[in-house]
C-alpha positions as CSV (number, residue, x, y, z in Angstrom):
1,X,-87.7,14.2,-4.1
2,X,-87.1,11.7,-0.9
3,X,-83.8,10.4,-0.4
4,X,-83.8,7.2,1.3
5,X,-81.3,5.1,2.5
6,X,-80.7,1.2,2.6
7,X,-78.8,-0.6,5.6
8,X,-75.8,-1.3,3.5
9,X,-75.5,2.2,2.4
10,X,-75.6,3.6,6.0
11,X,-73.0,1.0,6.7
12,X,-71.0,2.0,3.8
13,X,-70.6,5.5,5.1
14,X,-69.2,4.0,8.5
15,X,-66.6,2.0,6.8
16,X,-65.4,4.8,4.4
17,X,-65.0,7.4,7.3
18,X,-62.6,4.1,8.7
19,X,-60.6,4.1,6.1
20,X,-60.1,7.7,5.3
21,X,-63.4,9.2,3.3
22,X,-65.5,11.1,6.3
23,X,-68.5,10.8,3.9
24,X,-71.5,12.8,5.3
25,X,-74.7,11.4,4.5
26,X,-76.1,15.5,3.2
27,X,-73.6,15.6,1.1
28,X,-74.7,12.4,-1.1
29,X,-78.2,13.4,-0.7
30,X,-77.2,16.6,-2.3
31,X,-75.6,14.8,-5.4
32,X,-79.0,13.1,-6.1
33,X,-81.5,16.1,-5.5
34,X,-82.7,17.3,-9.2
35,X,-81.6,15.9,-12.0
36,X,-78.1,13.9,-11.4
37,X,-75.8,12.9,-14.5
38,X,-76.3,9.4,-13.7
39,X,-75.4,6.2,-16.0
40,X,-77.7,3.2,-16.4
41,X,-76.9,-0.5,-15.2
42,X,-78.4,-3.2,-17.0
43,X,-80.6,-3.8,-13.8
44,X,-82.2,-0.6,-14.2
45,X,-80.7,1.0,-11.2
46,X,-78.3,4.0,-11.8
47,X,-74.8,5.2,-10.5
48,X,-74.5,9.3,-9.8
49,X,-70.9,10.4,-9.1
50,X,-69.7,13.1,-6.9
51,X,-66.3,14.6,-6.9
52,X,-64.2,13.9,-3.5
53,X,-61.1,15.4,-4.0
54,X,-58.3,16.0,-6.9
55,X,-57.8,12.4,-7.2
56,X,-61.5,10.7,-6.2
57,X,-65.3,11.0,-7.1
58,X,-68.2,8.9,-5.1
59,X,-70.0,6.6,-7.0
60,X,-73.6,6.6,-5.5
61,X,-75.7,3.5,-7.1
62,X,-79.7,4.4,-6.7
63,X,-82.9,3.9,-7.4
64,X,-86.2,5.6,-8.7
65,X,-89.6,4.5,-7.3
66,X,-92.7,6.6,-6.6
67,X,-91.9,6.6,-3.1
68,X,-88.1,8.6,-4.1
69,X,-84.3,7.4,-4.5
70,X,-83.2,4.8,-2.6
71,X,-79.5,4.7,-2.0
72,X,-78.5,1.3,-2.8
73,X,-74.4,1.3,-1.7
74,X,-71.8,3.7,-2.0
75,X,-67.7,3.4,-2.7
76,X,-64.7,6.1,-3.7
77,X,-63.3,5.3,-6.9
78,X,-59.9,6.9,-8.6
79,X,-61.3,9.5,-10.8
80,X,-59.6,8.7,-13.5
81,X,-60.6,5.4,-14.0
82,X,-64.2,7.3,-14.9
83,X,-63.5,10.0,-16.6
84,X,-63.1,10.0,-20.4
């Protein structure tokens, strides 16, 4: 499966590593290779997570074409605020 990347989510990873989250751009790819647990937006695109530390996870929001997943943005989020 191709991973590709927009502008913004390039960007993204720049302005994370400023503020503290050295994001590397393998690791997200790595997230969305085979089958991710992903939930559903009402757009149709789809939001992967990835754990970043104890207290963090990556939310990745993508989408599915014929051509692969394109990596719409990136941002941390406090874990628990996900988790159930």
């Amino acid at each position: 499966m191709k991973i590709l990347w927009t502008k913004h989510a390039r960007y993204k990873t720049e302005v994370l590593r400023e503020h503290g989250f050295p994001i590397r751009e393998t690791l997200v790819e790595e997230a969305l290779k085979g089958r991710p647990r992903a939930e559903m937006r009402p757009s149709g695109e789809k939001i992967a997570r990835m754990e970043l530390d104890a207290d963090h996870v990556l939310r990745i929001v993508f989408s599915e074409s014929a051509e692969g997943r394109k990596i719409i943005t990136i941002y941390p989020a406090r874990r628990r605020r996900y988790e159930a």
